[in-house]
DSSP file (Angstrom, degrees, kcal/mol; ACC not computed):
  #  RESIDUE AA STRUCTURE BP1 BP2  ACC     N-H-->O    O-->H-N    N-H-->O    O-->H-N    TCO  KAPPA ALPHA  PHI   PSI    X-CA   Y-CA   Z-CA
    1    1 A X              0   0    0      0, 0.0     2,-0.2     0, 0.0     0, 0.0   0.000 360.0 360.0 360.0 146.1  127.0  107.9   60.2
    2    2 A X        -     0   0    0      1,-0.1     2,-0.7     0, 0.0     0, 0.0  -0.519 360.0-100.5 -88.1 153.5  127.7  107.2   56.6
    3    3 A X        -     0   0    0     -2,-0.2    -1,-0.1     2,-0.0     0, 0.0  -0.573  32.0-149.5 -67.8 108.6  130.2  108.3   54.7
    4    4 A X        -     0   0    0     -2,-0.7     2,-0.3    29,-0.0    29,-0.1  -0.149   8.0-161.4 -33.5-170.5  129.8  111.8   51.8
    5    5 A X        +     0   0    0     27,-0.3     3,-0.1    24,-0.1   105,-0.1  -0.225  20.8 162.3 -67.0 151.0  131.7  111.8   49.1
    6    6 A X  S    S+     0   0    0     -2,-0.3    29,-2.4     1,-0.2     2,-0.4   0.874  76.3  35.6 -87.1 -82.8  132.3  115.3   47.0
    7    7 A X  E    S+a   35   0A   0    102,-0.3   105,-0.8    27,-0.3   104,-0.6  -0.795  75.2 173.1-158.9  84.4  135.1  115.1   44.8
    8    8 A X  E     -ab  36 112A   0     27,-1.5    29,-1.5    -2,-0.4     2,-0.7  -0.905  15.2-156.2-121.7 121.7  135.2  111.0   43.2
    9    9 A X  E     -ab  37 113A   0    103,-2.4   105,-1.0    -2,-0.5     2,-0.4  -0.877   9.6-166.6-110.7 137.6  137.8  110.2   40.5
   10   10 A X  E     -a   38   0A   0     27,-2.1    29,-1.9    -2,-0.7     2,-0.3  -0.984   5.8-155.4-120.7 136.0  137.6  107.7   38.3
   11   11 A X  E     +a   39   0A   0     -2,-0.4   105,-0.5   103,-0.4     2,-0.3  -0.630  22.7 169.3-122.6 126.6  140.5  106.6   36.1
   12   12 A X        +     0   0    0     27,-2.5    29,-0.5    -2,-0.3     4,-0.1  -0.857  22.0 179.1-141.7-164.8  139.6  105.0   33.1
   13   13 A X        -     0   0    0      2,-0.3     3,-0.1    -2,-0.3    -1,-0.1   0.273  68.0 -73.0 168.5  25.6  141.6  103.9   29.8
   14   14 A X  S    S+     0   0    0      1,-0.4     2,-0.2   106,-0.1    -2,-0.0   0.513  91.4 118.8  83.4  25.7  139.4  102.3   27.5
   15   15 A X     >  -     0   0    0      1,-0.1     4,-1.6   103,-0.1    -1,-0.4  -0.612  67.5-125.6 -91.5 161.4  138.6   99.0   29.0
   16   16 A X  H  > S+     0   0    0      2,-0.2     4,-1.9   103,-0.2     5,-0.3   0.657 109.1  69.6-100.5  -2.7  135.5   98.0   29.9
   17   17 A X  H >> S+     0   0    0    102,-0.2     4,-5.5     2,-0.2     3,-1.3   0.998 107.3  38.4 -32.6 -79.8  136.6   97.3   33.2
   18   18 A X  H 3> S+     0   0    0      2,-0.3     4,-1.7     1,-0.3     5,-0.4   0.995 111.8  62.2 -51.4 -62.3  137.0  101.2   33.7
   19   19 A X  H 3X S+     0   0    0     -4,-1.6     4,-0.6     1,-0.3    -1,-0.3   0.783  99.0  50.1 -39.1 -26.5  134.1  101.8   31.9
   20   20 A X  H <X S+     0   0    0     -4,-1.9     4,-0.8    -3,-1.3    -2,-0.3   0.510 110.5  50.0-117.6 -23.1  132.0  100.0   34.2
   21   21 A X  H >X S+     0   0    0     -4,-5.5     4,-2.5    -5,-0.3     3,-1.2   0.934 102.9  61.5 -78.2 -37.4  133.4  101.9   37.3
   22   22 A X  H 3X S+     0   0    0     -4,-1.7     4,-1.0   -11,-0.3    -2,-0.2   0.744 106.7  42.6 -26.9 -40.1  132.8  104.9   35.6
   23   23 A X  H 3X S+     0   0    0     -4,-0.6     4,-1.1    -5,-0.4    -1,-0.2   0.761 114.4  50.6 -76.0 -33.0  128.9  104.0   35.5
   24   24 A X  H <X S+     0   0    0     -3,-1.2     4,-1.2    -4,-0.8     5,-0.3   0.989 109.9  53.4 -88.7 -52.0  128.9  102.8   39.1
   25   25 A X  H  X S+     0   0    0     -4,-2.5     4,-2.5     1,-0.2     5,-0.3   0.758  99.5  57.4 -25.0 -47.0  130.6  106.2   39.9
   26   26 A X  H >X S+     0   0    0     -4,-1.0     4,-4.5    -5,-0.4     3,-0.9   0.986 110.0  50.7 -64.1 -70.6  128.0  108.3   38.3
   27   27 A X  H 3X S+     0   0    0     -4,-1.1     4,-1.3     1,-0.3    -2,-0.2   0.698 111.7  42.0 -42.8 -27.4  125.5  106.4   40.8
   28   28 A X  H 3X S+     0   0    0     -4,-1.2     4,-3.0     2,-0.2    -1,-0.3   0.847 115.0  50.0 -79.9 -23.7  127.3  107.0   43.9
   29   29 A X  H XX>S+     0   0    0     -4,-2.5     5,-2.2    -3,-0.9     3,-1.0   0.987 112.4  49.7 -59.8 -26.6  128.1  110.8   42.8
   30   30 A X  H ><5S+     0   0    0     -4,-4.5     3,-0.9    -5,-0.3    -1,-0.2   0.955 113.0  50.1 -72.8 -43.8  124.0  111.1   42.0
   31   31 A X  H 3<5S+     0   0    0     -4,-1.3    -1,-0.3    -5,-0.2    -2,-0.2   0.718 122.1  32.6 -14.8 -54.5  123.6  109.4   45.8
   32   32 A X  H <<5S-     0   0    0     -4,-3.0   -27,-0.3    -3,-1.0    -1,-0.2   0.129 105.8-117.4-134.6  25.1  126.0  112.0   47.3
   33   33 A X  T <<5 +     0   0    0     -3,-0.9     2,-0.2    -4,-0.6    -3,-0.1   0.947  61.4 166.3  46.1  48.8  125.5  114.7   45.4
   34   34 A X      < -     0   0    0     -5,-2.2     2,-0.3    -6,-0.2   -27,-0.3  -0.629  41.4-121.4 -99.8 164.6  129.1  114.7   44.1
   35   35 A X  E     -a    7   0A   0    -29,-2.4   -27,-1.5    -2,-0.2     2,-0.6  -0.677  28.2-153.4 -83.0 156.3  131.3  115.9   41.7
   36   36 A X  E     -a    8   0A   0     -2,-0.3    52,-1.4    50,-0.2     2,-1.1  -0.736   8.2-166.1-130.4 117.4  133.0  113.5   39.4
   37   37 A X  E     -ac   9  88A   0    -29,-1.5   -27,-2.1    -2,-0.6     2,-0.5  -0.594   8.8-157.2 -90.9 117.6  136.2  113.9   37.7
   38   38 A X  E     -ac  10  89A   0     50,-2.7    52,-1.1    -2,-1.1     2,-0.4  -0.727  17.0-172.1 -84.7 137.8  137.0  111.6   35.0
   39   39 A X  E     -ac  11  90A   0    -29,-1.9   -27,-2.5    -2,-0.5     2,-0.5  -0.957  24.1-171.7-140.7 134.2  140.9  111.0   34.0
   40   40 A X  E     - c   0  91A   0     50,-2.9    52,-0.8    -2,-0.4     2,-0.3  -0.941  14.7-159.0-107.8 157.3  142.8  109.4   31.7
   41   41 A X  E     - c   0  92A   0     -2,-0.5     2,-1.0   -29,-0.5    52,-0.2  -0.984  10.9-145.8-131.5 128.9  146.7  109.4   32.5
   42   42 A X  E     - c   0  93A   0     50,-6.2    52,-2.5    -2,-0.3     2,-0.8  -0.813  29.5-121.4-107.8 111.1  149.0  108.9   29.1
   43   43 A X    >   -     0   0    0     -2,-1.0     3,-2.1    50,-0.2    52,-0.2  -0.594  16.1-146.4 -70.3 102.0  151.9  106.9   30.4
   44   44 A X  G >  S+     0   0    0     -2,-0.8     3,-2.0     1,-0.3    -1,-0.1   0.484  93.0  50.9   5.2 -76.5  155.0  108.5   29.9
   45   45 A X  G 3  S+     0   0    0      1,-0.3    -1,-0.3     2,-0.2    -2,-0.1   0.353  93.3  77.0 -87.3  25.3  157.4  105.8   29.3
   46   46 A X  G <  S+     0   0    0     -3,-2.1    -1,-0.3     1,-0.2    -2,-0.2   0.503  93.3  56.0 -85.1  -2.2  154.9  104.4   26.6
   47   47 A X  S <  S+     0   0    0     -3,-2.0     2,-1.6     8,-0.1     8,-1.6   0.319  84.9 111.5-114.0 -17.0  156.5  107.6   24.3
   48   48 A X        +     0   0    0      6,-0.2     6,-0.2     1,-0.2     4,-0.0  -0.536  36.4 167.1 -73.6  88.5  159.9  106.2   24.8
   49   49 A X  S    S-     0   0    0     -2,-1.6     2,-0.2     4,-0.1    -1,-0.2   0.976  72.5 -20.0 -54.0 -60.3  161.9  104.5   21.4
   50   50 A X  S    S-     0   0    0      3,-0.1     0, 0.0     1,-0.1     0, 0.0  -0.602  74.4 -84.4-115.5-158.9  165.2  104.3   23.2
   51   51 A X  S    S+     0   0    0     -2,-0.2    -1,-0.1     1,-0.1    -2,-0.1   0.816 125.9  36.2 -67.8 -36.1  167.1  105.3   25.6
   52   52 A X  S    S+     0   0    0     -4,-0.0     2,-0.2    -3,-0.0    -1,-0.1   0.801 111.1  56.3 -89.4 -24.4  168.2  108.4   23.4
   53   53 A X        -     0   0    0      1,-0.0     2,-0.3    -5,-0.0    -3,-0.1  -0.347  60.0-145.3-106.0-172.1  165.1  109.2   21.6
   54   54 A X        -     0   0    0     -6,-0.2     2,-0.2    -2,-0.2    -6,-0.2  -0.954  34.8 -89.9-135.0 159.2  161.4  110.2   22.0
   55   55 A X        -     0   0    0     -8,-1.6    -8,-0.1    -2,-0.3     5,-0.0  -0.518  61.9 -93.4 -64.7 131.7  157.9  109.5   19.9
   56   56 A X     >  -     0   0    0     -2,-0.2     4,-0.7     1,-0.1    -1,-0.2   0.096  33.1-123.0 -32.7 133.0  157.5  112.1   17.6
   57   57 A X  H  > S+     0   0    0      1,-0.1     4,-1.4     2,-0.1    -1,-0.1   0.806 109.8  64.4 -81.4  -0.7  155.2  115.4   19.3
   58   58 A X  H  > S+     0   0    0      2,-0.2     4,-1.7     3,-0.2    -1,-0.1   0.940 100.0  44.8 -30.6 -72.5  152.9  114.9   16.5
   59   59 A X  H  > S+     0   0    0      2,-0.2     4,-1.3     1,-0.1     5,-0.2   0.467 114.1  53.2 -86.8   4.8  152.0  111.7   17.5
   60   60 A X  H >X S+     0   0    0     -4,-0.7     4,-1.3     2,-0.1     3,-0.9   0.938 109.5  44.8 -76.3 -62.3  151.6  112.8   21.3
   61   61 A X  H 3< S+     0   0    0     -4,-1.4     4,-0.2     1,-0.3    -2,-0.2   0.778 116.3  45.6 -85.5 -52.5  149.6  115.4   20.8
   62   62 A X  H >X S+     0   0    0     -4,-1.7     3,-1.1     2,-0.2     4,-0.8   0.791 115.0  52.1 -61.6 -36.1  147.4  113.0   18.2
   63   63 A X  H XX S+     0   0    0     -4,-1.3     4,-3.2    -3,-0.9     3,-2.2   0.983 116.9  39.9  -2.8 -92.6  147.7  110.2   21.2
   64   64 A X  H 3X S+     0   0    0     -4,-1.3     4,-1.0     1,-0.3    -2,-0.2   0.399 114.2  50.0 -55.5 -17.5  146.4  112.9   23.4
   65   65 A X  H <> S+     0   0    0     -3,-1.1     4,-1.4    -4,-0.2    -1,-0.3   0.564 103.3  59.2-123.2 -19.5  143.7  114.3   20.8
   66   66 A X  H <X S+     0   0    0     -3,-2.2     4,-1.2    -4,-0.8    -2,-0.2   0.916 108.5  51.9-100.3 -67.5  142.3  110.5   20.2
   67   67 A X  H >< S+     0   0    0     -4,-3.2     3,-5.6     2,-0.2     4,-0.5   0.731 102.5  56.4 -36.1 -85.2  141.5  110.8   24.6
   68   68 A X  H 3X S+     0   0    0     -4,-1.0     4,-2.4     1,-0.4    -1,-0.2   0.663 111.2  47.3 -28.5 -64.6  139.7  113.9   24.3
   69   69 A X  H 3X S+     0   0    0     -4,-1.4     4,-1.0     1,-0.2    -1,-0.4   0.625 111.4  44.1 -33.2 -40.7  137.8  112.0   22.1
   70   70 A X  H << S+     0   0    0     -3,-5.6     4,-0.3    -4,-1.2    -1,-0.2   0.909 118.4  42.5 -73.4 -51.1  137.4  109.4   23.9
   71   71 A X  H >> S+     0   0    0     -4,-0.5     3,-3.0     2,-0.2     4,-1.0   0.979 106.4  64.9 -33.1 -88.7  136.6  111.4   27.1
   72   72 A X  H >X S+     0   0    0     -4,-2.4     4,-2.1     1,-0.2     3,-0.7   0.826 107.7  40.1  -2.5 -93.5  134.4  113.8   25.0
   73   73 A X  H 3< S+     0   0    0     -4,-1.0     4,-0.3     1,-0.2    -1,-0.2   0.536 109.5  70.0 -52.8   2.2  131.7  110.6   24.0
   74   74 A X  H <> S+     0   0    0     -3,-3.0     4,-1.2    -4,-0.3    -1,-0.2   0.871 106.5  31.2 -68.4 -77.9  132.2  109.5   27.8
   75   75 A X  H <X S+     0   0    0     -4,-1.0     4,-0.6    -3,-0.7    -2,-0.2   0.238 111.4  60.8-105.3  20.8  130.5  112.1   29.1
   76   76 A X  H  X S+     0   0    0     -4,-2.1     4,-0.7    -5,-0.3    -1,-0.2   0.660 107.3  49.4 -69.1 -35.7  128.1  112.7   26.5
   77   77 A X  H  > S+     0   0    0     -4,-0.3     4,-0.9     1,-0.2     3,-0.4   0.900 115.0  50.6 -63.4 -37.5  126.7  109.1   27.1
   78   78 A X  H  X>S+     0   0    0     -4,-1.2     6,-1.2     1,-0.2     4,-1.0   0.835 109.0  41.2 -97.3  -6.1  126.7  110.0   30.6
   79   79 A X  H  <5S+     0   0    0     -4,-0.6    -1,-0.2     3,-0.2    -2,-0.2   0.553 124.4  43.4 -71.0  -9.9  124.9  113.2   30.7
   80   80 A X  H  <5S+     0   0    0     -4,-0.7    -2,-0.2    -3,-0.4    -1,-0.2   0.238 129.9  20.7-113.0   4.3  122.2  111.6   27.9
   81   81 A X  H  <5S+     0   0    0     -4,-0.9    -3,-0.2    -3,-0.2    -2,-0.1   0.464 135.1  39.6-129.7 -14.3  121.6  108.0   29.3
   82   82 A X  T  <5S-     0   0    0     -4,-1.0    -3,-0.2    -5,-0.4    -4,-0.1   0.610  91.6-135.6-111.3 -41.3  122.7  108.7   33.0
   83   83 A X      < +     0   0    0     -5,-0.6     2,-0.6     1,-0.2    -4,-0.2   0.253  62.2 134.5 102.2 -24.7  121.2  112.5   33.8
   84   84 A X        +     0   0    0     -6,-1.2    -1,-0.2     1,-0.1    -4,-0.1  -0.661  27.1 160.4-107.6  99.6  124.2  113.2   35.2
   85   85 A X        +     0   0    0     -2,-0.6     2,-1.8     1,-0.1    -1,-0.1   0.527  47.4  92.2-104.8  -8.2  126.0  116.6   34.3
   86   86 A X        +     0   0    0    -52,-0.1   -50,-0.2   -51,-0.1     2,-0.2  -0.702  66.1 126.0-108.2  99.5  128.8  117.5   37.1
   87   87 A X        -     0   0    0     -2,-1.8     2,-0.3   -52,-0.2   -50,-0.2  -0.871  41.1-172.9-135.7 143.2  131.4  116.0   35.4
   88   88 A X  E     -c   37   0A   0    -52,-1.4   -50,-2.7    -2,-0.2     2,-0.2  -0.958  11.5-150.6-159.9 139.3  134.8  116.7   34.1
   89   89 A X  E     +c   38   0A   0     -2,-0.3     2,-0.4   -52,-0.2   -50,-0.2  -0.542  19.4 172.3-108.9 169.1  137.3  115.1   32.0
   90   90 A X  E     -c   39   0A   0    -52,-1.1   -50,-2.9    -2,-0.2     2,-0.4  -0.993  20.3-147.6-163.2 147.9  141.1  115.7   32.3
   91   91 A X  E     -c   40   0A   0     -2,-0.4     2,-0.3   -52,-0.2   -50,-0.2  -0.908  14.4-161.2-137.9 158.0  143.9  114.2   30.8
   92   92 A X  E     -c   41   0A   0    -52,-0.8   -50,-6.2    -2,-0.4     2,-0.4  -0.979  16.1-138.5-172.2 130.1  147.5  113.7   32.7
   93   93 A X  E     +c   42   0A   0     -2,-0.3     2,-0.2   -52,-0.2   -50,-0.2  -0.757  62.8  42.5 -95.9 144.3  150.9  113.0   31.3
   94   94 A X  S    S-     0   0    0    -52,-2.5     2,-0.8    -2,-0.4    -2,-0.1  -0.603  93.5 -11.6 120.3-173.8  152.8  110.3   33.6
   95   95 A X    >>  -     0   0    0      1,-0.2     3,-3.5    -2,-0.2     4,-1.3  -0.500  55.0-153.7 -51.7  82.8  153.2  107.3   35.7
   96   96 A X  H 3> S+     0   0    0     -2,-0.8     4,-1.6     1,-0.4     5,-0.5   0.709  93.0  58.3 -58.9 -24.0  149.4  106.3   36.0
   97   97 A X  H 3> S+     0   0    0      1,-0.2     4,-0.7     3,-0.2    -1,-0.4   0.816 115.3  40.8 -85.3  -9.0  149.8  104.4   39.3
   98   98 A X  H <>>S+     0   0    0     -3,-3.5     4,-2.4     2,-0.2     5,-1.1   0.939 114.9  42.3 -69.1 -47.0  151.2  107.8   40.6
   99   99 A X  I  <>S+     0   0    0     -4,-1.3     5,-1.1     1,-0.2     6,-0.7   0.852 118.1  46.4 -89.1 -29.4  149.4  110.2   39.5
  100  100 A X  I  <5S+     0   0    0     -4,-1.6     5,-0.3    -5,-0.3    -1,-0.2   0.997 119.8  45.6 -58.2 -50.0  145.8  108.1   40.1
  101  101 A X  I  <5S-     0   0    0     -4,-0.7    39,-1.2    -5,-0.5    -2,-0.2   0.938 137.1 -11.6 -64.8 -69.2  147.3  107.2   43.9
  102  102 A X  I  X5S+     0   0    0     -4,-2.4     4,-1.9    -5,-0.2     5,-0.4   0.869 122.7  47.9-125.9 -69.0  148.6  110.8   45.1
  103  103 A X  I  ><S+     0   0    0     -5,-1.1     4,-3.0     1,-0.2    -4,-0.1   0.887 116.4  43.9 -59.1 -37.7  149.1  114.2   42.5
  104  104 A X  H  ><S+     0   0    0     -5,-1.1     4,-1.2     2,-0.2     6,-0.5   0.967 119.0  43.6 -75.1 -45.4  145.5  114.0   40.9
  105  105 A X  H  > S+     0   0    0     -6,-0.7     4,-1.3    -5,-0.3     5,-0.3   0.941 118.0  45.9 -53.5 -54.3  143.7  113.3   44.3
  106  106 A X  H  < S+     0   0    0     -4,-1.9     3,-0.4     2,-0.2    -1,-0.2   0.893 114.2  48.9 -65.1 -44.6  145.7  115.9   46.1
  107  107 A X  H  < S+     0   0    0     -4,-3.0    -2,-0.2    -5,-0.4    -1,-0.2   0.909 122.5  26.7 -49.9 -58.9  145.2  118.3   43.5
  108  108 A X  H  < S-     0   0    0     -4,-1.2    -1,-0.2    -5,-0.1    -2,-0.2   0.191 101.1-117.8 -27.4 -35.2  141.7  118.2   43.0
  109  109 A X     <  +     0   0    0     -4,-1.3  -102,-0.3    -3,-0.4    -3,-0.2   0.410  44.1 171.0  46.1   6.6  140.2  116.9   46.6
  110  110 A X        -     0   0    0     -6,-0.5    -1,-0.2    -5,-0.3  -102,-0.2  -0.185  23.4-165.5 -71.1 141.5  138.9  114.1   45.5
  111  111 A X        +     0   0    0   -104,-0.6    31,-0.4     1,-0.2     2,-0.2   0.427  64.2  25.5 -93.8  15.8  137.9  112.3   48.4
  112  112 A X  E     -b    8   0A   0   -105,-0.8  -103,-2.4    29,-0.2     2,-0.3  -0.909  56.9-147.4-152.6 135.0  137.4  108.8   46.7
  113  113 A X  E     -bd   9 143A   0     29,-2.5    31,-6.6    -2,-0.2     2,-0.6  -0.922   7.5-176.0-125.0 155.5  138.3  106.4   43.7
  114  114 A X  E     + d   0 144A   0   -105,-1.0  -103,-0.4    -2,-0.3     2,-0.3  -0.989  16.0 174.2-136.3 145.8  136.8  104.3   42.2
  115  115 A X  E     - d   0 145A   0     29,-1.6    31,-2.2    -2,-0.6     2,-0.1  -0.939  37.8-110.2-140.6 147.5  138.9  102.2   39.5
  116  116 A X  E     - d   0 146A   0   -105,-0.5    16,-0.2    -2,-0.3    31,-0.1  -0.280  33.0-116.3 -28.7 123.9  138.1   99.5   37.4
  117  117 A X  S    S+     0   0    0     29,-2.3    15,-0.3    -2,-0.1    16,-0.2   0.952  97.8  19.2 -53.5 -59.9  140.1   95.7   38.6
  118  118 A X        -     0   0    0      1,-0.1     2,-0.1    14,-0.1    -2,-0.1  -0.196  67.5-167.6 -94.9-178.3  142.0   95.5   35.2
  119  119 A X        -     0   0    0     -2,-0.1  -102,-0.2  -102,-0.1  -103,-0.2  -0.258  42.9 -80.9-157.1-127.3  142.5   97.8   33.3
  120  120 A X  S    S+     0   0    0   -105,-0.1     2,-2.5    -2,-0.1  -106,-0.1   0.759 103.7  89.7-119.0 -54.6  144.1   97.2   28.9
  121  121 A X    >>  +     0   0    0      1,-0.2     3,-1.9     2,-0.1     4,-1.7  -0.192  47.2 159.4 -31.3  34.3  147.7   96.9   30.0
  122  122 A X  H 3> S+     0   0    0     -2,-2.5     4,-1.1     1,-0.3    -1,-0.2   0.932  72.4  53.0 -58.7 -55.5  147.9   93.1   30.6
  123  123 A X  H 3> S+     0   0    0      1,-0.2     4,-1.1     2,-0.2    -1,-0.3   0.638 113.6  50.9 -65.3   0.7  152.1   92.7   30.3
  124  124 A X  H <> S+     0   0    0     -3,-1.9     4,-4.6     2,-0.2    -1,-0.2   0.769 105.6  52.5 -66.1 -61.1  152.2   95.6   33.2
  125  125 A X  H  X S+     0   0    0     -4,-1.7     4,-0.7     2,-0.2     3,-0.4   0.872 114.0  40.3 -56.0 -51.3  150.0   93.9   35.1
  126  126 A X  H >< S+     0   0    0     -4,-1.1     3,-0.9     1,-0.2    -1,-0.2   0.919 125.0  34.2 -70.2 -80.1  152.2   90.5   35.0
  127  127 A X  H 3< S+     0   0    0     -4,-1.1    -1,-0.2     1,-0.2    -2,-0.2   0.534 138.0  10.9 -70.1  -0.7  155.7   92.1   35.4
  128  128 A X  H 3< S-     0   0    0     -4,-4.6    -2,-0.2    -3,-0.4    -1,-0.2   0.141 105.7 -80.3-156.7  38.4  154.6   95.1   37.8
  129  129 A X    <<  -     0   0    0     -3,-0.9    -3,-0.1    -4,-0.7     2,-0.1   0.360  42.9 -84.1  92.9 122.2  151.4   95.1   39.2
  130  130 A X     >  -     0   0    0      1,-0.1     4,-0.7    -4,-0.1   -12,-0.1  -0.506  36.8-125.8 -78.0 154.8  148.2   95.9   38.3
  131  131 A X  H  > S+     0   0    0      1,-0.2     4,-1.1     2,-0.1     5,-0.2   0.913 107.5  57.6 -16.7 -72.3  147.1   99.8   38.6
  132  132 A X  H >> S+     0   0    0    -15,-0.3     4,-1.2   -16,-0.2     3,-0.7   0.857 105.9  43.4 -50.2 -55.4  144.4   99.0   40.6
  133  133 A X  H 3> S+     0   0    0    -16,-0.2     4,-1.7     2,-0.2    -1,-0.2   0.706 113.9  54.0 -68.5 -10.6  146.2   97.2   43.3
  134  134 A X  H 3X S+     0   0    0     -4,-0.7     4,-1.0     1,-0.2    -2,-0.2   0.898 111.0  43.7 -81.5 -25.0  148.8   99.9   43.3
  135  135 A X  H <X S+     0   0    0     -4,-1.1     4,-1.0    -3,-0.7    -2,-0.2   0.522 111.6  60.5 -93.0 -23.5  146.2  102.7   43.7
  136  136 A X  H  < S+     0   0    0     -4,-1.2    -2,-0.2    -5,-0.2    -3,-0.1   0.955 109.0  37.6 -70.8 -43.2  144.7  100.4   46.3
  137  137 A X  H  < S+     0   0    0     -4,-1.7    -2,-0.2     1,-0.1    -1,-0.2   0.901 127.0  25.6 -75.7 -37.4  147.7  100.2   48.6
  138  138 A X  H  < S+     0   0    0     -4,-1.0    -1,-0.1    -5,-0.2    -3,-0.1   0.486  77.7 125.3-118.5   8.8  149.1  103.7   48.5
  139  139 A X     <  -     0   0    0     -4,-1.0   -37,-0.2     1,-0.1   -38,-0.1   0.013  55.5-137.4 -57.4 171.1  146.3  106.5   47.6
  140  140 A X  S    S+     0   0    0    -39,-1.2     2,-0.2     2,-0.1    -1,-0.1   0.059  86.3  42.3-115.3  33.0  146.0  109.1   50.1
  141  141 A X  S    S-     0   0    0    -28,-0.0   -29,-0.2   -40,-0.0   -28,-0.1  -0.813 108.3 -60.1-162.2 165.9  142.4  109.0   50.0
  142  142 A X        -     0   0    0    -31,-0.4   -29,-2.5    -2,-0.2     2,-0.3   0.204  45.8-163.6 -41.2 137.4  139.6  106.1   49.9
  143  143 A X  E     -d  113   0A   0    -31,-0.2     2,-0.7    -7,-0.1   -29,-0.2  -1.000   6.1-171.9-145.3 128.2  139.7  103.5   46.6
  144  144 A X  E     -d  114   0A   0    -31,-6.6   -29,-1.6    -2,-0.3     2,-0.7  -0.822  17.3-150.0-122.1 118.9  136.6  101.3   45.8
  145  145 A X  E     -d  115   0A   0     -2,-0.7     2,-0.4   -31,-0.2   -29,-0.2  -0.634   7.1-137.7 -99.0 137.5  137.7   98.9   43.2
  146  146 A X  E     +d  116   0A   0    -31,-2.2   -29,-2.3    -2,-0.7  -125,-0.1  -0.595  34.5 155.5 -93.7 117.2  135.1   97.8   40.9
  147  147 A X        +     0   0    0     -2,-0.4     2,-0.3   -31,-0.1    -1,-0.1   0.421  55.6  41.2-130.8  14.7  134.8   94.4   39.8
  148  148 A X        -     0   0    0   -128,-0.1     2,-0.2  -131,-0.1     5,-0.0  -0.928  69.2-126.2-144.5 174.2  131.3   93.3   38.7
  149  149 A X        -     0   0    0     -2,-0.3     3,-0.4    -3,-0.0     4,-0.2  -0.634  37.1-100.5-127.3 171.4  128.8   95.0   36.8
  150  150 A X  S >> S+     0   0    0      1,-0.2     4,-1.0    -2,-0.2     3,-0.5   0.760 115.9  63.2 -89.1  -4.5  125.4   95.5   38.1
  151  151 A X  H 3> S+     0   0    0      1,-0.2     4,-1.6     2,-0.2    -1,-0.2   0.973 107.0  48.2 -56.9 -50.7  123.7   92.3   36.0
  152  152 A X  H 3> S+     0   0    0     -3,-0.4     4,-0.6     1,-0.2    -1,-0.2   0.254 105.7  53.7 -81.1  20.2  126.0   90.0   37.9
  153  153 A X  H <4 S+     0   0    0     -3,-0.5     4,-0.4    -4,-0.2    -1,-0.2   0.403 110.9  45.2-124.6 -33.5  125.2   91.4   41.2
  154  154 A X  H  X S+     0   0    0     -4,-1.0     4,-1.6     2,-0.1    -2,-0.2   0.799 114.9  53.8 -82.2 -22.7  121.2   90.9   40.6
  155  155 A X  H  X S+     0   0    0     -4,-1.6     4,-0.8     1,-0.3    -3,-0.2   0.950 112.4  38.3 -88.1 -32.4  122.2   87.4   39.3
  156  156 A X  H  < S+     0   0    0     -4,-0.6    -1,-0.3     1,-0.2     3,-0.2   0.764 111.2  62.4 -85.8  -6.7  124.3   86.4   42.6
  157  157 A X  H  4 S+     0   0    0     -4,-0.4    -1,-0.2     1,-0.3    -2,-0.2   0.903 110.8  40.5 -74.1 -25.2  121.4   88.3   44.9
  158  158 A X  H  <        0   0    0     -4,-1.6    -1,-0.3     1,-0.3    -2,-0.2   0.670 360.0 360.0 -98.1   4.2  118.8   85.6   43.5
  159  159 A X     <        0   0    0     -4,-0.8    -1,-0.3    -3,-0.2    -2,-0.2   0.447 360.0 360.0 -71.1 360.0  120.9   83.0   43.7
């Protein structure tokens, strides 16, 4: 028997990495007659100046106002070039490899993610791990991580 999915999040963060599971996402949700939640998660200790202070809330909330935005033209592309209208964007203060692995999943139901291999963060990846492999090992529900786009996937089937 194959596996449903319902409930599929995809974590993105303006790479095209992300971008390009997001598009393969939309195809499985259309497949399985899923929902899809899109999320971006604004990492905390990326608002940290020192140890004693914080980034102005000005520039969170503009941070935060710049996603929506992004999010916003996200799923406008994909409800005009994709068809595809059960969607929702959401935007999450905190650790991203937490809140993708376990609190957004849990909250929500989603019963699959599907994340992008890299993601924009390159000095993360180096000294702690990429996302993606972090969300791979410890989600509490099913992670398909996306690492080709579907051009290179017709080119290695005729080869």
């Amino acid at each position: 028997m194959l596996q449903e999915y319902h409930n599929i999040l995809v974590p993105v963060d303006g790479s095209k990495e992300a971008e390009l599971a997001l598009h393969k996402a939309v195809d499985v949700a259309k497949r399985n007659g899923a929902h899809l939640d899109v999320l971006d998660v604004l990492a905390t200790q990326q608002f940290e100046v020192s140890y004693s202070s914080f980034v102005d809330g000005d520039v969170i909330y503009k941070m935060s106002e710049d996603v929506k935005t992004y999010l916003d033209r996200l799923v406008k592309e994909i409800r005009e070039k994709q068809n595809f209208t059960d969607v929702a964007i959401h935007i999450r203060f905190g650790n991203p490899k937490t809140v993708i692995a376990r609190d957004f999943p849990a909250e929500h139901k989603n019963d699959l993610i599907m994340i992008g291999a890299t993601g924009l963060n390159a000095v993360e990846r180096v000294l702690v791990g990429s996302v993606a492999s972090y969300v791979n090992r410890n989600a509490i529900t099913d992670v398909l991580v996306v690492k080709t786009n579907l051009q290179n996937e017709q080119l290695q089937k005729k080869a």
